[in-house]
N, CA, C and O of each residue as an XYZ file, in Angstrom:
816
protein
N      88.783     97.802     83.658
C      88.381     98.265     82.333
C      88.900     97.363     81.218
O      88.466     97.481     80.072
N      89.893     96.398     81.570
C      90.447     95.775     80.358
C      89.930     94.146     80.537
O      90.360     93.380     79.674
N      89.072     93.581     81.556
C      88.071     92.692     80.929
C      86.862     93.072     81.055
O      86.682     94.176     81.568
N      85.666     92.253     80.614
C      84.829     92.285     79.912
C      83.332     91.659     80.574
O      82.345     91.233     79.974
N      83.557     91.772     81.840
C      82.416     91.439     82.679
C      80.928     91.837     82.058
O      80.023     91.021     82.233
N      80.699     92.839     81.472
C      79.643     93.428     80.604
C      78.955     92.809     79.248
O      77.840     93.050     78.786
N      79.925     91.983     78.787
C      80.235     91.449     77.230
C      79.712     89.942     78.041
O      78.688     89.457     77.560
N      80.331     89.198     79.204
C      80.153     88.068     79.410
C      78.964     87.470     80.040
O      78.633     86.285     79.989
N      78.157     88.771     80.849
C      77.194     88.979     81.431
C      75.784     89.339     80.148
O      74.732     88.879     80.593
N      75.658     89.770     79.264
C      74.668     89.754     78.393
C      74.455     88.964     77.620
O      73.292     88.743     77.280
N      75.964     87.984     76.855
C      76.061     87.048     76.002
C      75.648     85.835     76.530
O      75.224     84.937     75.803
N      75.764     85.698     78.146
C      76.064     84.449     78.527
C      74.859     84.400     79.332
O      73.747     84.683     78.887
N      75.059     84.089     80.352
C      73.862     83.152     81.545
C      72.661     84.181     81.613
O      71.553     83.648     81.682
N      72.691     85.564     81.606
C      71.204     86.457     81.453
C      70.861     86.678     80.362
O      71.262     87.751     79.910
N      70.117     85.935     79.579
C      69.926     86.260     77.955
C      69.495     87.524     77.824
O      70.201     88.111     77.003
N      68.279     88.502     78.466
C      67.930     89.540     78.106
C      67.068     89.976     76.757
O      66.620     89.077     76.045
N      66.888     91.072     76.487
C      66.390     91.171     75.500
C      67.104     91.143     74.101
O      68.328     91.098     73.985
N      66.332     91.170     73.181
C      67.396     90.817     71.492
C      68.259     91.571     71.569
O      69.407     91.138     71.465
N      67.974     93.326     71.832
C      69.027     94.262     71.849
C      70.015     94.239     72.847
O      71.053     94.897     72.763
N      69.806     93.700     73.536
C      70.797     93.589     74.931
C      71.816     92.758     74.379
O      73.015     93.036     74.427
N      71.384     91.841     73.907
C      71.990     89.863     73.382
C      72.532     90.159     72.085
O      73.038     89.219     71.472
N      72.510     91.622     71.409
C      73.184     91.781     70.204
C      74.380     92.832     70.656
O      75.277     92.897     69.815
N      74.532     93.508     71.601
C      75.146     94.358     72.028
C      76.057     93.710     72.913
O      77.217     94.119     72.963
N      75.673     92.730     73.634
C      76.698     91.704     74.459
C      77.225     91.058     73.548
O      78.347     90.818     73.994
N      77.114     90.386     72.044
C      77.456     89.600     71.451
C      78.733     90.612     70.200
O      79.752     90.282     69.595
N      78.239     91.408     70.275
C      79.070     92.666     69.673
C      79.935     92.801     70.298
O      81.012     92.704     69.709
N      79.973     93.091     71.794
C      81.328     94.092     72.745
C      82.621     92.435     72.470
O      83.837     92.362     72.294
N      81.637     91.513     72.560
C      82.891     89.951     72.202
C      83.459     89.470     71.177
O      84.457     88.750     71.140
N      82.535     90.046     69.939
C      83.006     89.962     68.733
C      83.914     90.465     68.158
O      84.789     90.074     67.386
N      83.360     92.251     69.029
C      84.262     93.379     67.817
C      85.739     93.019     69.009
O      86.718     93.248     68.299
N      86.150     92.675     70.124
C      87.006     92.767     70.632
C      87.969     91.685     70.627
O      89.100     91.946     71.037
N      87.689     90.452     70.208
C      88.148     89.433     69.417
C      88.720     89.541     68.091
O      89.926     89.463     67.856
N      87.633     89.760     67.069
C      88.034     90.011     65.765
C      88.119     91.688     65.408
O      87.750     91.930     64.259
N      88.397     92.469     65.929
C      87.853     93.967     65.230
C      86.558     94.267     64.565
O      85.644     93.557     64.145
N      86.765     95.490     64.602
C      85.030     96.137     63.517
C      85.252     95.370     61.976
O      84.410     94.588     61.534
N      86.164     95.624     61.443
C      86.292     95.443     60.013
C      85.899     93.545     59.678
O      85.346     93.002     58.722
N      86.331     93.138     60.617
C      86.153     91.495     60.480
C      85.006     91.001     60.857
O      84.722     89.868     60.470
N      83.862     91.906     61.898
C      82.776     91.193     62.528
C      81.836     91.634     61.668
O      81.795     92.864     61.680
N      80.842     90.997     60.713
C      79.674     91.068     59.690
C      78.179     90.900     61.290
O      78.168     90.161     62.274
N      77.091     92.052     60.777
C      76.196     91.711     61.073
C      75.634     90.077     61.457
O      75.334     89.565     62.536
N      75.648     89.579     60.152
C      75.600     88.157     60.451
C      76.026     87.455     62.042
O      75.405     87.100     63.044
N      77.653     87.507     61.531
C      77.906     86.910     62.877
C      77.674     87.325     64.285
O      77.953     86.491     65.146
N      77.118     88.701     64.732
C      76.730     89.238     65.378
C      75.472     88.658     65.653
O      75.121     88.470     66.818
N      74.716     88.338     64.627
C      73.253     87.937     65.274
C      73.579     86.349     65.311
O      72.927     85.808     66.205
N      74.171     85.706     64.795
C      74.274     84.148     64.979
C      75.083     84.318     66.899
O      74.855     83.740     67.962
N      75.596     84.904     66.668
C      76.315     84.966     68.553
C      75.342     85.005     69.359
O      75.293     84.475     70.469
N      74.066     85.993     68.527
C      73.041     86.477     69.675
C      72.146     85.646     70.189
O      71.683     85.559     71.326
N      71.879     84.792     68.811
C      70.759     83.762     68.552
C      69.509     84.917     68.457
O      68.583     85.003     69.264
N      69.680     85.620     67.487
C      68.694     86.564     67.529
C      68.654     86.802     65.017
O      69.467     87.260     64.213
N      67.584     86.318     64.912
C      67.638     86.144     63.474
C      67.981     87.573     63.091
O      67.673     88.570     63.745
N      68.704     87.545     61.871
C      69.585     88.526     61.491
C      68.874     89.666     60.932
O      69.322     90.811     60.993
N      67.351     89.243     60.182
C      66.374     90.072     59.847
C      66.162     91.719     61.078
O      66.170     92.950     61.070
N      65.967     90.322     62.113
C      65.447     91.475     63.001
C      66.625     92.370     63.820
O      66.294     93.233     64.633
N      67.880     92.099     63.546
C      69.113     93.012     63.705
C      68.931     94.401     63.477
O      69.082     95.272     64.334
N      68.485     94.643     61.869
C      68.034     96.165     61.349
C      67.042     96.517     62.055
O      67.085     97.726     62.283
N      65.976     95.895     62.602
C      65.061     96.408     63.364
C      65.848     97.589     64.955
O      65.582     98.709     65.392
N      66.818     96.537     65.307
C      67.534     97.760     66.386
C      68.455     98.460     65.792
O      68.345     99.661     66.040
N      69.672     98.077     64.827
C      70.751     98.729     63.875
C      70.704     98.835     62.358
O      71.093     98.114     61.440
N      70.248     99.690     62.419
C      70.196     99.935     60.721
C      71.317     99.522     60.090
O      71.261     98.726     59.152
N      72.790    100.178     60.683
C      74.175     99.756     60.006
C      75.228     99.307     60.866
O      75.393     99.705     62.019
N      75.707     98.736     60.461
C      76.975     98.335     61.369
C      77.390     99.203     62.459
O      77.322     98.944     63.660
N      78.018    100.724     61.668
C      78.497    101.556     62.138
C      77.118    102.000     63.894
O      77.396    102.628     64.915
N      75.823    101.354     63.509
C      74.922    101.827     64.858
C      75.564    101.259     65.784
O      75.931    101.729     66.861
N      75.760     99.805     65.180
C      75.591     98.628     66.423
C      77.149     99.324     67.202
O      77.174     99.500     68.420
N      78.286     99.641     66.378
C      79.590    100.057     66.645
C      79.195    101.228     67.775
O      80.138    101.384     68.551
N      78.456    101.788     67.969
C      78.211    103.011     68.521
C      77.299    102.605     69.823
O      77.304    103.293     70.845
N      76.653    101.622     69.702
C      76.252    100.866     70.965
C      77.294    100.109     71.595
O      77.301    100.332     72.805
N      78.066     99.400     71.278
C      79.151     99.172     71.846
C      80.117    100.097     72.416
O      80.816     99.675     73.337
N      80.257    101.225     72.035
C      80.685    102.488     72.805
C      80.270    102.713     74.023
O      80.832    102.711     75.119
N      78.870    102.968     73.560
C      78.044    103.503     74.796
C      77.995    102.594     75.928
O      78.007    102.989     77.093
N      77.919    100.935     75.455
C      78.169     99.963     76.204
C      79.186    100.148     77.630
O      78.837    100.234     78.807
N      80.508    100.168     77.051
C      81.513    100.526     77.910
C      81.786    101.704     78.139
O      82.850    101.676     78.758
N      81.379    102.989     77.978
C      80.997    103.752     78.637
C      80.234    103.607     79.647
O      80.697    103.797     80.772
N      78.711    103.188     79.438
C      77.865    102.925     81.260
C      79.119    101.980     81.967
O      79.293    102.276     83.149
N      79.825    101.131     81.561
C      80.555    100.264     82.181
C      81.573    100.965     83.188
O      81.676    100.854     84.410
N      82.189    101.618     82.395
C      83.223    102.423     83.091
C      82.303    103.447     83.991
O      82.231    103.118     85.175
N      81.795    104.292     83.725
C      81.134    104.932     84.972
C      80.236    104.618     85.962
O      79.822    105.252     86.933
N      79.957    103.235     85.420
C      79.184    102.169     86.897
C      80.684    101.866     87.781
O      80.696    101.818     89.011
N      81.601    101.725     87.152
C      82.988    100.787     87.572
C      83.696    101.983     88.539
O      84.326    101.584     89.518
N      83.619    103.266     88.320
C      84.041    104.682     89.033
C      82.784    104.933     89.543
O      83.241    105.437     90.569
N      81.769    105.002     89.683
C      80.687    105.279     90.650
C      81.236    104.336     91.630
O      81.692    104.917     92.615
N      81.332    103.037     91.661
C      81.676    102.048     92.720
C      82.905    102.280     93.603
O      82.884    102.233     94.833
N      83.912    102.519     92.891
C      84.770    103.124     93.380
C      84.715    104.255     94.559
O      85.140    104.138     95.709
N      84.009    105.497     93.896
C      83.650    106.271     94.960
C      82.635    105.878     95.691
O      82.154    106.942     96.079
N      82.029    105.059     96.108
C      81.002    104.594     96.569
C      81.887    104.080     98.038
O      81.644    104.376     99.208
N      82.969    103.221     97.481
C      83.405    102.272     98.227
C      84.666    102.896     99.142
O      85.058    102.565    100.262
N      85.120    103.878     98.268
C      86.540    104.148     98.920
C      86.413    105.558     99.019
O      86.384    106.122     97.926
N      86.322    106.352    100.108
C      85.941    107.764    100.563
C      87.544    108.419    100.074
O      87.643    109.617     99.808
N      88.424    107.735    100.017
C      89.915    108.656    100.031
C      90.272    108.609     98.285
O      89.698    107.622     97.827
N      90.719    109.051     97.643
C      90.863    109.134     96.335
C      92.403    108.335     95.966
O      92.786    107.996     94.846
N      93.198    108.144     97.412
C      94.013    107.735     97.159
C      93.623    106.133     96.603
O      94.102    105.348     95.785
N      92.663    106.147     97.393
C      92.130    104.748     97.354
C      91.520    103.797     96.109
O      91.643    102.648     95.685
N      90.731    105.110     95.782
C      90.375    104.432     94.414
C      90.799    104.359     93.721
O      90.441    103.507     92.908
N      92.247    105.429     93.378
C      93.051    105.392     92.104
C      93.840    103.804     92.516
O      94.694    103.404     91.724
N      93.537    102.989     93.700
C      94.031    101.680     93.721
C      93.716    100.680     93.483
O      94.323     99.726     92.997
N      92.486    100.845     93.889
C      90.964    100.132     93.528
C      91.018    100.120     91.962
O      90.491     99.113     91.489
N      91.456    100.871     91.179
C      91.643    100.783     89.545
C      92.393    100.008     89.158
O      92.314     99.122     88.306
N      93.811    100.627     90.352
C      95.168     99.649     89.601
C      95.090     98.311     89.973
O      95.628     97.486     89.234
N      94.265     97.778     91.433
C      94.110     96.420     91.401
C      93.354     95.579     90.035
O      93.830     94.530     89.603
N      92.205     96.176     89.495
C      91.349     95.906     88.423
C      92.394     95.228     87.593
O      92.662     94.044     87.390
N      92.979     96.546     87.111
C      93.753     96.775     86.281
C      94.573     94.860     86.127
O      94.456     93.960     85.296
N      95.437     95.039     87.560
C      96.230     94.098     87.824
C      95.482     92.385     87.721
O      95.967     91.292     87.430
N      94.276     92.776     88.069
C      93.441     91.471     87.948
C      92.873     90.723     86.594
O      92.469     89.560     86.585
N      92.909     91.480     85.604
C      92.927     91.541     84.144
C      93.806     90.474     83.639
O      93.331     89.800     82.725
N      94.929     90.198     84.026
C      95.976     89.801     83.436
C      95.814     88.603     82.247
O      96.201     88.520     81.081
N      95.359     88.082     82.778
C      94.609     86.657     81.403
C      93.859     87.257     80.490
O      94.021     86.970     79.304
N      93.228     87.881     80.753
C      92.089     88.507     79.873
C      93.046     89.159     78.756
O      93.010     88.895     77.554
N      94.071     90.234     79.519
C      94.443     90.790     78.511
C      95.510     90.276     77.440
O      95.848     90.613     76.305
N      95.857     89.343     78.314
C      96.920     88.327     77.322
C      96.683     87.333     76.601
O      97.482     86.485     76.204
N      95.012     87.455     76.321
C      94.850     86.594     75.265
C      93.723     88.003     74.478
O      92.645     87.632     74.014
N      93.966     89.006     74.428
C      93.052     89.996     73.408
C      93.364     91.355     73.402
O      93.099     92.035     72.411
N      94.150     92.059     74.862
C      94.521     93.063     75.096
C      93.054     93.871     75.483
O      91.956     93.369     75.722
N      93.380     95.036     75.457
C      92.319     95.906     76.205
C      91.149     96.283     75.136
O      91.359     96.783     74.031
N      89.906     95.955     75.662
C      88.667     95.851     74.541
C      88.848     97.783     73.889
O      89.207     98.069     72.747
N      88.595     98.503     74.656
C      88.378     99.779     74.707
C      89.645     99.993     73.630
O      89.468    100.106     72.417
N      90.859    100.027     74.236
C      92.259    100.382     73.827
C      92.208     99.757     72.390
O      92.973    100.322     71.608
N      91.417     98.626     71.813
C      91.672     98.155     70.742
C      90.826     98.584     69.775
O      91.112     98.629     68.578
N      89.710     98.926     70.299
C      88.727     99.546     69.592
C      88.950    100.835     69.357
O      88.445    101.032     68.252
N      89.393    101.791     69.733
C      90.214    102.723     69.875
C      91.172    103.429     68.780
O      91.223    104.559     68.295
N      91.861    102.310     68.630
C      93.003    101.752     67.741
C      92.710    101.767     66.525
O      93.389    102.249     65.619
N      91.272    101.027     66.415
C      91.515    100.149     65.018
C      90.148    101.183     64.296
O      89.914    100.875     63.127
N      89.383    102.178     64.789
C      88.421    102.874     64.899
C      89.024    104.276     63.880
O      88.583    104.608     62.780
N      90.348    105.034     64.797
C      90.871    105.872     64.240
C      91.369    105.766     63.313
O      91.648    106.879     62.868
N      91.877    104.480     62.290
C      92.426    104.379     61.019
C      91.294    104.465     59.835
O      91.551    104.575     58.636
N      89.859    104.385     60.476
C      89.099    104.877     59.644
C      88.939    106.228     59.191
O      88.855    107.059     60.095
N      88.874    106.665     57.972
C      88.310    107.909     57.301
C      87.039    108.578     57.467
O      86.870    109.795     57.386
N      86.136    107.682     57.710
C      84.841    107.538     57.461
C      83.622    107.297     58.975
O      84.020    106.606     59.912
N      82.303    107.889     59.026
C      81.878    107.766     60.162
C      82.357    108.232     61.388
O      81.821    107.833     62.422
N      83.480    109.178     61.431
C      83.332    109.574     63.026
C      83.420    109.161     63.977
O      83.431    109.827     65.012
N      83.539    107.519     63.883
C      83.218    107.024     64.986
C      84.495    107.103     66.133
O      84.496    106.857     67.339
N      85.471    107.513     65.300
C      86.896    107.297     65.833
C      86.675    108.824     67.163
O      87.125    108.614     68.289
N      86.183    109.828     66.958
C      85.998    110.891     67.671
C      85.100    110.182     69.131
O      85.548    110.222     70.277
N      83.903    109.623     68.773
C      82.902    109.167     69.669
C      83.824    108.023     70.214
O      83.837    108.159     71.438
N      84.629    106.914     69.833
C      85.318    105.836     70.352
C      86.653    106.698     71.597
O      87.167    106.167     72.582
N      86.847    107.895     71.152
C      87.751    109.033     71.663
C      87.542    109.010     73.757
O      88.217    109.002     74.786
N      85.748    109.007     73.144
C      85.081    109.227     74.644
C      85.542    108.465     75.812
O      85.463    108.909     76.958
N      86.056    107.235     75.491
C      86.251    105.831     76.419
C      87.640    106.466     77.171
O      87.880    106.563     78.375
N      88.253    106.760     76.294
C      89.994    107.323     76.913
C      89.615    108.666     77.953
O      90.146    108.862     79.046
N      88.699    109.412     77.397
C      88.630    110.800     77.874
C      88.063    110.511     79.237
O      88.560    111.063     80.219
N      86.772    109.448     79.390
C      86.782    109.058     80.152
C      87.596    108.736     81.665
O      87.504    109.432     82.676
N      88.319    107.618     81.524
C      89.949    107.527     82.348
C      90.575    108.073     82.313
O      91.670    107.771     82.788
N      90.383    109.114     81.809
C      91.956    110.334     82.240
C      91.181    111.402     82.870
O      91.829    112.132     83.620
N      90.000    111.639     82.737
C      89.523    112.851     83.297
C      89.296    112.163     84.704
O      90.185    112.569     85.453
N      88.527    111.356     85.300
C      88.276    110.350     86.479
C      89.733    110.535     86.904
O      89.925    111.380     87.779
N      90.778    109.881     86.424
C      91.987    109.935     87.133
C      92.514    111.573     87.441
O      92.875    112.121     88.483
N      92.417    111.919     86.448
C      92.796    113.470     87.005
C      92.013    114.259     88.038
O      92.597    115.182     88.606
N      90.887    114.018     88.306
C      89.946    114.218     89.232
C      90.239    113.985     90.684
O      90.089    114.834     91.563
N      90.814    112.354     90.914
C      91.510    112.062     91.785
C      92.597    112.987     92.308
O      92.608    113.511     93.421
N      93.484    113.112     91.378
C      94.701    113.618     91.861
C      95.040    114.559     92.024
O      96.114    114.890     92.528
N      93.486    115.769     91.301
C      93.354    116.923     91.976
C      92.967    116.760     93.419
O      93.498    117.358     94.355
N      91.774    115.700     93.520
C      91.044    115.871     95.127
C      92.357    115.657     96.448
O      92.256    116.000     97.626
N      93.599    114.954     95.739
C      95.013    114.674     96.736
C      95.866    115.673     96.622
O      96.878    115.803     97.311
N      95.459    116.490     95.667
C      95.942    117.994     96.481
C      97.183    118.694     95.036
O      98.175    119.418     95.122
N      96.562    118.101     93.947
C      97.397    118.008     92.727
C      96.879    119.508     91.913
O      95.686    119.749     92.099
N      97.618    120.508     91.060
C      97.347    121.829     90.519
C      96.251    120.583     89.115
O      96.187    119.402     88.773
N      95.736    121.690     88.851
C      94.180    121.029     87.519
C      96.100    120.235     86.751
O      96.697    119.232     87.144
N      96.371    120.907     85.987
C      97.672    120.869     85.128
C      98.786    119.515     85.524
O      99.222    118.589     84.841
N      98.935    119.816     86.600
C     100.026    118.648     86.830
C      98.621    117.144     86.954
O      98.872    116.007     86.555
N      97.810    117.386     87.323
C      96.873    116.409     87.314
C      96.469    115.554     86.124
O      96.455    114.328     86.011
N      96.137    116.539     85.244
C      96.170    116.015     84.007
C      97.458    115.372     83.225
O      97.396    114.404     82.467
N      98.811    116.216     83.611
C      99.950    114.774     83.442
C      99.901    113.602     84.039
O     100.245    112.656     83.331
N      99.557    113.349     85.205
C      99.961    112.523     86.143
C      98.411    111.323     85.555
O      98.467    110.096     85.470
N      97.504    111.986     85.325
C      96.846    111.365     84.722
C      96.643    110.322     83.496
O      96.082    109.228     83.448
N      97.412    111.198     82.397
C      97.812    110.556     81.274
C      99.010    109.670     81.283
O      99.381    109.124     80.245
N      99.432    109.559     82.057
C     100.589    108.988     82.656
C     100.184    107.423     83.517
O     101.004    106.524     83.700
N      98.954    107.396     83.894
C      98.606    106.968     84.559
C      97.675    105.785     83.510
O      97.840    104.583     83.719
N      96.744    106.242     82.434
C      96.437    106.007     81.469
C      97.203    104.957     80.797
O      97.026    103.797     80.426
N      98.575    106.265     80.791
C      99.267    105.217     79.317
C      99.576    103.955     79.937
O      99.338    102.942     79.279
N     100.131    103.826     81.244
C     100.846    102.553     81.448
C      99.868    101.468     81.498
O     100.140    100.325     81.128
N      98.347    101.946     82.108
C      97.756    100.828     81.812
C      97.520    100.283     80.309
O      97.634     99.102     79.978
N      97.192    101.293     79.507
C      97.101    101.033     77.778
C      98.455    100.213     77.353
O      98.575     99.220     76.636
N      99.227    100.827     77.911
C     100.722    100.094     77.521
C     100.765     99.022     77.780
O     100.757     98.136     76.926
N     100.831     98.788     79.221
C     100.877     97.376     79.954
C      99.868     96.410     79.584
O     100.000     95.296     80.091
N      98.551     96.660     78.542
C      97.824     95.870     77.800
C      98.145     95.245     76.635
O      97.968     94.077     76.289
N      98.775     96.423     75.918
C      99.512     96.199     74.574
C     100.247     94.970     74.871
O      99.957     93.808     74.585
N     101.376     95.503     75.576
C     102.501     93.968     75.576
C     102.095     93.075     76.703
O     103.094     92.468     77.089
N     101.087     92.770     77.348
C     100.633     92.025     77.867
C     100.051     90.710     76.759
O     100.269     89.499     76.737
N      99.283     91.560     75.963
C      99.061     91.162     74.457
C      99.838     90.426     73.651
O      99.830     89.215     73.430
N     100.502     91.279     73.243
C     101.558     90.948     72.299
C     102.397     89.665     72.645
O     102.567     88.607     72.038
N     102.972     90.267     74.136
C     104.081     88.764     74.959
C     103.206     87.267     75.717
O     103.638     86.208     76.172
N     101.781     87.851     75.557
C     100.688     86.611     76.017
C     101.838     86.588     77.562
O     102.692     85.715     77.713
N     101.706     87.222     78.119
C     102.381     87.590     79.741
C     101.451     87.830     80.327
O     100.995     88.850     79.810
N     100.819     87.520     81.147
C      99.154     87.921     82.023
C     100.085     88.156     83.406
O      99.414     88.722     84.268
N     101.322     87.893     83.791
C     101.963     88.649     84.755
C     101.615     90.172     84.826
O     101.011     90.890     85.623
N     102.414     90.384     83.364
C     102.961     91.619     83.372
C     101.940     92.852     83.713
O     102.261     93.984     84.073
N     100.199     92.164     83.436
C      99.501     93.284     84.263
C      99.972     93.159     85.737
O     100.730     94.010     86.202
N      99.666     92.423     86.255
C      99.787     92.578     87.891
C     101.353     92.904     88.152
O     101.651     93.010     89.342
N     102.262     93.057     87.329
C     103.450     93.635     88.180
C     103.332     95.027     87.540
O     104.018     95.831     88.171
N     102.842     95.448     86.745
C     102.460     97.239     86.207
C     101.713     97.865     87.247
O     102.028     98.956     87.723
N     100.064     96.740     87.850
C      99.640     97.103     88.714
C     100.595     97.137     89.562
O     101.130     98.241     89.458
N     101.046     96.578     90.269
C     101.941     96.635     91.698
C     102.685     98.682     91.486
O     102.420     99.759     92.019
N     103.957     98.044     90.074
C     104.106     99.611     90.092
C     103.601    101.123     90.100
O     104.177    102.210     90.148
N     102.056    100.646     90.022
C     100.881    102.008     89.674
C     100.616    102.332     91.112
O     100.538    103.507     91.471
N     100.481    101.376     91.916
C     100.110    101.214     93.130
C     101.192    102.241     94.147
O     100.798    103.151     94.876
N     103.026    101.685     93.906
C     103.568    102.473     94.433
C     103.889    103.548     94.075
O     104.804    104.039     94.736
N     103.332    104.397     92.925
C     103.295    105.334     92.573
C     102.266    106.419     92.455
O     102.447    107.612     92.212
N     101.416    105.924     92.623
C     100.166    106.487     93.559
C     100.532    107.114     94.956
O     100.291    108.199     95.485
N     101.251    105.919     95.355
C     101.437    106.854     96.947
C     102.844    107.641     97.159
O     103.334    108.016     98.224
N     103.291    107.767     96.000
C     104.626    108.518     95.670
C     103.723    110.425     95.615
O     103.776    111.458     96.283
N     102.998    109.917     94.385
C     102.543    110.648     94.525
C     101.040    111.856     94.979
O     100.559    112.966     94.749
N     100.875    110.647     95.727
C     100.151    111.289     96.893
C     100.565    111.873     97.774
O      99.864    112.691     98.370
N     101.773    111.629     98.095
C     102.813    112.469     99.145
C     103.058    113.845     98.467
O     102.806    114.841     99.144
N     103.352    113.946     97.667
C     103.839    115.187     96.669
C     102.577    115.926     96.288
O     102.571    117.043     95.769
N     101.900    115.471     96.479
C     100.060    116.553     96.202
C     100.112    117.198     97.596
O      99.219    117.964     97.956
């Protein structure tokens, strides 16, 4: 969840359609520079898509901001469909995450977590709502994880700690992955998520 396979895949080698190529050029923009710094403009110069016909798919900024939501949303629940697809035990997939997670490490140490930043910089707004709808991405990964750790034998309640718990360290371990430009420090957070998964998989 904290790179950007989605963003690199629409912008880059599959051009797609204008709206596709403005929405890939968005998820790289706004996660680079923030919402407040990325102008329409530069959004359609990324796209190679003339800026006129931008309003034709986004009337306002705040749309295109809301396609980028939705963006990584399908992302994340293509990324947990696969998961269960692939790994029948739940122990499994909550590993299958933390490897992700752990595989990130460059990515996140030169931008931190796209979602987590958008997130961030979303809720200091007053205005538009969007900070509630940007809400969805988190609710996302914690409900999926808590899901897990009910199916390993966890009460709804303790699940949902173990969940948010589970959450924060990756959000965390992005932050100062960030901050310290350390692309280790994901893969040794992963490592620790990993043995704590089966800590507490024993205890479910």
């Amino acid at each position: 969840m904290t790179d950007s396979p989605l963003a690199e895949r629409r912008a880059g080698g599959r051009r797609g359609g204008k709206r596709e190529r403005l929405i890939g050029a968005a998820l790289d923009l706004l996660h680079r520079q923030g919402v407040a710094r990325t102008s329409l403009a530069q959004v359609a110069e990324a796209a190679d898509v003339p800026l006129g016909n931008v309003y034709y798919y986004f009337k306002t900024k705040d749309d295109l901001v809301r396609a980028v939501i939705d963006a990584h949303a399908e992302r994340v629940r293509a990324t947990f469909a696969a998961y269960r697809a692939a790994h029948p035990d739940p122990r499994d997939r909550l590993k299958a995450f933390a490897a992700q997670i752990g595989a990130s490490g460059g990515y996140a140490a030169r931008h931190g977590c796209p979602m987590g930043s958008l997130c961030s910089e979303l809720d200091k707004r007053e205005d538009g709502g969007l900070d509630q709808e940007s809400a969805t991405l988190m609710t996302l990964g914690v409900d999926w994880v808590r899901e897990q750790f009910q199916l390993l034998g966890h009460s709804a309640e303790d699940a949902g700690d173990l969940a948010v718990t589970f959450i924060s360290v990756f959000q965390g371990a992005s932050l100062l992955s960030n901050t310290f430009r350390d692309p280790g420090l994901m893969s040794r957070q992963a490592a620790f998520l990993t043995r704590w998964i089966d800590d507490q998989a024993r205890a479910g």
